[in-house]
GUVORO-53744 format. One record per residue: residue number from 1; residue in one letter; x, y, z of N, C-alpha, C in turn. Coordinates in Angstrom, 2 decimals, always signed. Atoms other than C-alpha are relative to their C-alpha. Last residue first. Example, Ala and Ser with C-alpha at 12.3 -4.5 7.8 and 13.67 -1.06 7.14 Angstrom:
BEGIN
- num, residuo, n_X, n_Y, n_Z, ca_X, ca_Y, ca_Z, c_X, c_Y, c_Z
- 2, S, -0.82, -1.19, -0.06, +13.67, -1.06, +7.14, -0.77, +1.09, +0.73
- 1, A, +0.89, -1.19, +0.00, +12.30, -4.50, +7.80, +0.90, +1.20, +0.00
***
This chain:
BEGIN
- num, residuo, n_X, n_Y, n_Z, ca_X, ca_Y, ca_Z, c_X, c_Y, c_Z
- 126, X, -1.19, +0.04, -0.03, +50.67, +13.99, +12.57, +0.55, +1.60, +0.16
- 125, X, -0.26, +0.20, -1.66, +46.98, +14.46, +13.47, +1.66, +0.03, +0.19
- 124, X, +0.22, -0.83, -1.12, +46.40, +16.80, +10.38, +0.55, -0.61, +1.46
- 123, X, -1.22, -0.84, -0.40, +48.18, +14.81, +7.82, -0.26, +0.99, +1.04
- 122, X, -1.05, +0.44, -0.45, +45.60, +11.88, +8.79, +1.31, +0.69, -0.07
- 121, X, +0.33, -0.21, -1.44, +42.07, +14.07, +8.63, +1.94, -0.48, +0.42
- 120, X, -0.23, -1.79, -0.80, +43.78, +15.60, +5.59, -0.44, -0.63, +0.50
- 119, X, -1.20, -0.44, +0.26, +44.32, +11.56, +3.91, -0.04, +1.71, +0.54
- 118, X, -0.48, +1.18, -0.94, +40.67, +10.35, +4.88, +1.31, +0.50, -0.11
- 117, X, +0.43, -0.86, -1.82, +39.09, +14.00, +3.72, +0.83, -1.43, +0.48
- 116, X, -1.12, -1.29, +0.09, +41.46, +12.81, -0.01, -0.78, +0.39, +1.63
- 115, X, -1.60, +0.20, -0.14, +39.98, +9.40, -0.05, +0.77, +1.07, +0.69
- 114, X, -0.03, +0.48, -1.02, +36.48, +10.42, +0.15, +1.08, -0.54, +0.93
- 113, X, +0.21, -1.05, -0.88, +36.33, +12.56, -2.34, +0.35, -0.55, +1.52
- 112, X, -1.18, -0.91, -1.20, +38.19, +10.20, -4.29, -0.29, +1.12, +0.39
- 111, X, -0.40, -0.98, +1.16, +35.18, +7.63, -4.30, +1.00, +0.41, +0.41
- 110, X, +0.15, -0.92, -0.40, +34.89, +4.18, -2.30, +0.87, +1.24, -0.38
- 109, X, -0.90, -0.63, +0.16, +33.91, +1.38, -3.12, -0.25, +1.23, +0.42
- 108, X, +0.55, -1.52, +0.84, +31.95, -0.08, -0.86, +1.10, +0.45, -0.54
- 107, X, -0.19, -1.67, -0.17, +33.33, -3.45, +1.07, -0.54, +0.78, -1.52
- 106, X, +0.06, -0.85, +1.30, +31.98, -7.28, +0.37, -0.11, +1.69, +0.66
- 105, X, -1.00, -0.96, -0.04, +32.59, -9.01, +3.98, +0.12, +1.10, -1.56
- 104, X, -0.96, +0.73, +0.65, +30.29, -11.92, +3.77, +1.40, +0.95, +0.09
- 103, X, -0.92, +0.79, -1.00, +28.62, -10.06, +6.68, +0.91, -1.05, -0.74
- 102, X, -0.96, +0.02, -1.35, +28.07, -7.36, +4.34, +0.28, -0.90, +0.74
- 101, X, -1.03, -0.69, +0.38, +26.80, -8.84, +1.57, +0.86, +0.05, +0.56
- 100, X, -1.05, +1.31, +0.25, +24.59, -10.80, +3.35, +1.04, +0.39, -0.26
- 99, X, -0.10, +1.09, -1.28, +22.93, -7.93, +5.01, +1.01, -0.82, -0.26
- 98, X, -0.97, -0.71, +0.15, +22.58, -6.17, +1.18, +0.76, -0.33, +1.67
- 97, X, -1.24, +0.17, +0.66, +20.59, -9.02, +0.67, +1.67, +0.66, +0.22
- 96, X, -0.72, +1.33, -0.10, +18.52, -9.48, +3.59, +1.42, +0.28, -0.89
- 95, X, -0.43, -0.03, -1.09, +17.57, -5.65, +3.44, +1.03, -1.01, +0.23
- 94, X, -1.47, -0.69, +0.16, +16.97, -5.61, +0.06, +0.72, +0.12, +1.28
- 93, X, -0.54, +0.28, +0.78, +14.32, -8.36, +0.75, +1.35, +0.92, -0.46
- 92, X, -0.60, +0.61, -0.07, +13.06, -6.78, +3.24, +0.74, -0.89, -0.74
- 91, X, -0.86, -0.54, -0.62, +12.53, -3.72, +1.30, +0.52, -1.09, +1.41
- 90, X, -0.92, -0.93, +0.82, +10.78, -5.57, -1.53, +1.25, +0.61, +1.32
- 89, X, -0.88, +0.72, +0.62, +8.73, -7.52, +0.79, +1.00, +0.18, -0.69
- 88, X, -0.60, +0.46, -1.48, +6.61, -5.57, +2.75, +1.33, -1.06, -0.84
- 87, X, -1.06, -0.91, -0.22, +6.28, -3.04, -0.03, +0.49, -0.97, +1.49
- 86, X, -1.30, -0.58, +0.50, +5.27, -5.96, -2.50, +0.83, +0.98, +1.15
- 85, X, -1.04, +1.19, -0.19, +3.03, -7.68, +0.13, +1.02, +0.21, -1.02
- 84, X, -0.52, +0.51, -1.13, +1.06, -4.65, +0.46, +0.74, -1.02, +0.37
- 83, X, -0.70, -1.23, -0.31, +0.56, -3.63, -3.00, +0.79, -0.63, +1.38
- 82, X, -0.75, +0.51, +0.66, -0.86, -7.64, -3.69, +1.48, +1.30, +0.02
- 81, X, -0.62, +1.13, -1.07, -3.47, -6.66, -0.75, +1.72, -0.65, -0.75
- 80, X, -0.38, -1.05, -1.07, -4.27, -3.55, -2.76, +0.91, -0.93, +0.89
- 79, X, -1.27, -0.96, +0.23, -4.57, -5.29, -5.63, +0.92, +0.58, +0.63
- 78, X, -0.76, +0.74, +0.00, -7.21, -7.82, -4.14, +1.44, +0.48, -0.16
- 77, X, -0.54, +0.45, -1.53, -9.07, -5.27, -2.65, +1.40, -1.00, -0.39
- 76, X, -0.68, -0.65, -0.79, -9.30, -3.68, -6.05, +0.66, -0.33, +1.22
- 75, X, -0.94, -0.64, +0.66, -10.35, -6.29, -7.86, +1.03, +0.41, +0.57
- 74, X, -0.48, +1.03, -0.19, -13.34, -7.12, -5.50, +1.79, -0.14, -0.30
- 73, X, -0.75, -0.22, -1.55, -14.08, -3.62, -5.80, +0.62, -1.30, +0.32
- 72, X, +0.49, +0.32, -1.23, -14.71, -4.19, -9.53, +0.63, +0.58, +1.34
- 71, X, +1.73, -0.23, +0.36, -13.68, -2.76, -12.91, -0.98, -0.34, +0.84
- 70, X, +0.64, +1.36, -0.69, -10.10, -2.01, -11.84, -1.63, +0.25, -0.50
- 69, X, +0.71, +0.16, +1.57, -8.77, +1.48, -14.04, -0.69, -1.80, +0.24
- 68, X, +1.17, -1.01, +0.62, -8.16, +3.15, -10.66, -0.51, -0.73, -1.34
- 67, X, +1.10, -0.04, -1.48, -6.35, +0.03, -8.73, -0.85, +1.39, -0.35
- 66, X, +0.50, +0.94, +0.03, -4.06, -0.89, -11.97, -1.60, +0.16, +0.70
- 65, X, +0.63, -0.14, +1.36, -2.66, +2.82, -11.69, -1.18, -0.97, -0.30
- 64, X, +0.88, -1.25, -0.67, -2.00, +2.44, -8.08, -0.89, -0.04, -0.99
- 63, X, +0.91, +0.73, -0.51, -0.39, -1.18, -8.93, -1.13, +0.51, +0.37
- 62, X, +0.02, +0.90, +1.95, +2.25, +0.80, -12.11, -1.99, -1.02, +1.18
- 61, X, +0.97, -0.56, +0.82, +2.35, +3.22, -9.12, -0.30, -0.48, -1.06
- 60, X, +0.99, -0.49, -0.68, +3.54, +0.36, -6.27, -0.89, +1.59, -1.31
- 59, X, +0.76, +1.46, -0.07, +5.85, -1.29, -8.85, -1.52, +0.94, +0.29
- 58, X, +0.09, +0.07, +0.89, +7.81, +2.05, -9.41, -1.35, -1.21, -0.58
- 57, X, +0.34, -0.77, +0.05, +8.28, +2.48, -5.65, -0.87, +0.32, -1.68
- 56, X, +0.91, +0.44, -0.79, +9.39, -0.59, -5.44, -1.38, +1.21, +0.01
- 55, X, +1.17, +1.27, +0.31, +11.23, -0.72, -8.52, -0.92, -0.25, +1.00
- 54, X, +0.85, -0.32, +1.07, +12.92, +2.88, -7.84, -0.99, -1.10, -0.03
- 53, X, +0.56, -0.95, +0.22, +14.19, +2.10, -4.39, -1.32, +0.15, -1.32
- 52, X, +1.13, +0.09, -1.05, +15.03, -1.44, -4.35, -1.15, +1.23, +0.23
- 51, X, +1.59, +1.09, +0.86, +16.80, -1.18, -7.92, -0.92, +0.02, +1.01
- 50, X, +0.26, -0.57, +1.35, +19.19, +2.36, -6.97, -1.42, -1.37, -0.30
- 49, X, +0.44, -1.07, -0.67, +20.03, +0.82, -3.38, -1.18, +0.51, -1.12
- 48, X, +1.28, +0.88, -0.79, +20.62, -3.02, -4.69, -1.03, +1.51, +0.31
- 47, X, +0.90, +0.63, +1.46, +23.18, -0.69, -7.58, -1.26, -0.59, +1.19
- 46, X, +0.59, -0.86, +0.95, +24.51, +1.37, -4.77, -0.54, -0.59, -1.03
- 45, X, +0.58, -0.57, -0.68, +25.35, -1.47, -2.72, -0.74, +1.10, -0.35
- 44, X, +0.49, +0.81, -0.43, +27.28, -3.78, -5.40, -1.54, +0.98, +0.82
- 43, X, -0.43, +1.49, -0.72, +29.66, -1.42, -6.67, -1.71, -0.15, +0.38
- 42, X, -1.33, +0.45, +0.06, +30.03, +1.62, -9.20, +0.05, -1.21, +0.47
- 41, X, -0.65, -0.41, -1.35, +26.21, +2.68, -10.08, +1.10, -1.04, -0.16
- 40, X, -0.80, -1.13, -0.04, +25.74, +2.63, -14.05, +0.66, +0.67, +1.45
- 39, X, -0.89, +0.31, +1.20, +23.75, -0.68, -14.88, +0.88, +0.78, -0.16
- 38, X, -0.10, +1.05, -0.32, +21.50, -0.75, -11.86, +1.46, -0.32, -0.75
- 37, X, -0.57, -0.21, -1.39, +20.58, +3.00, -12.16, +1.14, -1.24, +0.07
- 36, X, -1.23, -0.65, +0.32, +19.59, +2.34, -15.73, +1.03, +0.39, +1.25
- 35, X, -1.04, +1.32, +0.59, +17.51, -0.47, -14.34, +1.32, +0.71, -0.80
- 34, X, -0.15, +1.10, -1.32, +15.69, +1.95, -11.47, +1.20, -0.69, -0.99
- 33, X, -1.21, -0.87, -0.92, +15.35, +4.65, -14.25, +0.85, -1.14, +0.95
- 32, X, -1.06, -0.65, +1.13, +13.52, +2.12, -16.56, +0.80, +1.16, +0.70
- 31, X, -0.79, +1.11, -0.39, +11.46, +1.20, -12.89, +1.35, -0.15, -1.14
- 30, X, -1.03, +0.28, -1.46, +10.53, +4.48, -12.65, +0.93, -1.14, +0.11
- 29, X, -1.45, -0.95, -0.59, +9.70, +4.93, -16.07, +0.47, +0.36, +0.91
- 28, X, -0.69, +0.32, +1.27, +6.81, +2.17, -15.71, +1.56, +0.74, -0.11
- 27, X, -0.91, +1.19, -1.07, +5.60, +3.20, -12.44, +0.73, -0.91, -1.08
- 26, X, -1.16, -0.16, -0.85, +4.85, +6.47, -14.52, +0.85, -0.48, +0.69
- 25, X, -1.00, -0.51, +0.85, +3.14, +4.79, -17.71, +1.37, +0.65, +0.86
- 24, X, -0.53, +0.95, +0.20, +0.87, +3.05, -14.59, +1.64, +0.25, -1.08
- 23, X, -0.48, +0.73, -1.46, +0.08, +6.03, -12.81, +0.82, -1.39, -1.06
- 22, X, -0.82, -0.62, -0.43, -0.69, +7.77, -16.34, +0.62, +0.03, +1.31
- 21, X, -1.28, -0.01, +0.82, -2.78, +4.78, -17.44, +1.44, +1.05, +0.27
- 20, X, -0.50, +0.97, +0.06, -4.80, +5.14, -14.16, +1.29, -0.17, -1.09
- 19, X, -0.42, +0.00, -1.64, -5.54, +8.72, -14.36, +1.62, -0.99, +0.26
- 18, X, -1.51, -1.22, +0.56, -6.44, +8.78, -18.16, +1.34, -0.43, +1.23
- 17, X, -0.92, +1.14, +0.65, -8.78, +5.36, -16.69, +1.27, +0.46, -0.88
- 16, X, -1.10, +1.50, -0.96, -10.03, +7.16, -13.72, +0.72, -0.48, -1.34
- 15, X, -1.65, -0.27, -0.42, -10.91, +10.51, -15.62, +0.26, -1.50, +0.29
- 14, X, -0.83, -0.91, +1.21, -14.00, +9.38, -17.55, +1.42, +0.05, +0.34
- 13, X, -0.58, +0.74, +0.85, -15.35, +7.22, -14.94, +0.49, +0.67, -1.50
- 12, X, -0.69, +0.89, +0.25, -15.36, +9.80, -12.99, +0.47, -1.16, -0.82
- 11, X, -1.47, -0.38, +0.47, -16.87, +11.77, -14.67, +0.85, -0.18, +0.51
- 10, X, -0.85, +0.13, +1.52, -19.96, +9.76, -15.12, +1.12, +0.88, +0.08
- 9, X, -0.24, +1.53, +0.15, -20.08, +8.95, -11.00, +0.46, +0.32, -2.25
- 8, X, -1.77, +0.12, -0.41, -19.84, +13.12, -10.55, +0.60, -1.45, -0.04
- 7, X, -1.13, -0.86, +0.39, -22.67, +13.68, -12.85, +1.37, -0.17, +0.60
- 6, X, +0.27, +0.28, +1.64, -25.15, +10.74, -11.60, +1.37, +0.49, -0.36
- 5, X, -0.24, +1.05, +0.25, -24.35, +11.90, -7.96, +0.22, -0.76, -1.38
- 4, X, -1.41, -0.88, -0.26, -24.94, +15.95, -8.86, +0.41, -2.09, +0.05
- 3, X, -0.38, -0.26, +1.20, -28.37, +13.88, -10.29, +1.30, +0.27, -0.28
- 2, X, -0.08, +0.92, +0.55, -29.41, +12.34, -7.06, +0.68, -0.03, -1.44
- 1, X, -1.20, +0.56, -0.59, -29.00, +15.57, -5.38, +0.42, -1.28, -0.73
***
């Protein structure tokens, strides 16, 4: 039994650090989606939408990654705790902002699909 232990501790450490780099390479091109997002949505709300999303989400596997290729538990805890105050933070934080926004009064644009059902709901009631 002691041995199946042995065998499944060396291969792990084999995989974890493929693992890891390929968590981290992924929270990587999340967040390069996230900033092309940023740079190609129309107004204000869709761009906070597009960066809060991807980069948080992008953060958290770049921190997953970090948290398999860690060389301690100590490490880890700490990582984990540094995970947890990104996702608590990140989405308040878009929260506040896009909050302000609005009560400053900053409106959405708004496409012409959206135009044209607002113009047939209004030749319909007439």
């Amino acid at each position: 039994m002691a041995e199946l232990f042995a065998l499944l501790a060396n291969v792990w450490d084999t995989v974890r650090f493929p693992l890891g780099g390929a968590a981290c390479l992924s929270g990587a091109i999340l967040c390069i989606i996230g900033t092309i997002g940023v740079l190609r949505f129309p107004d204000f709300y869709t761009r906070v939408h597009a960066a809060s999303i991807t980069d948080t989400s992008g953060a958290g596997l770049v921190v997953v990654g970090m948290v398999l290729m860690a060389p301690s538990w100590i490490v880890v805890v700490k990582l984990f705790c540094i995970l947890g105050f990104l996702l608590l933070t990140s989405a308040t934080a878009s929260h506040a902002l896009v909050n302000a926004a609005h009560t400053a009064g900053l409106q959405p644009k708004i496409g012409p699909m959206a135009k044209r059902g607002h113009d047939d709901e209004e030749e319909g009631a007439h």
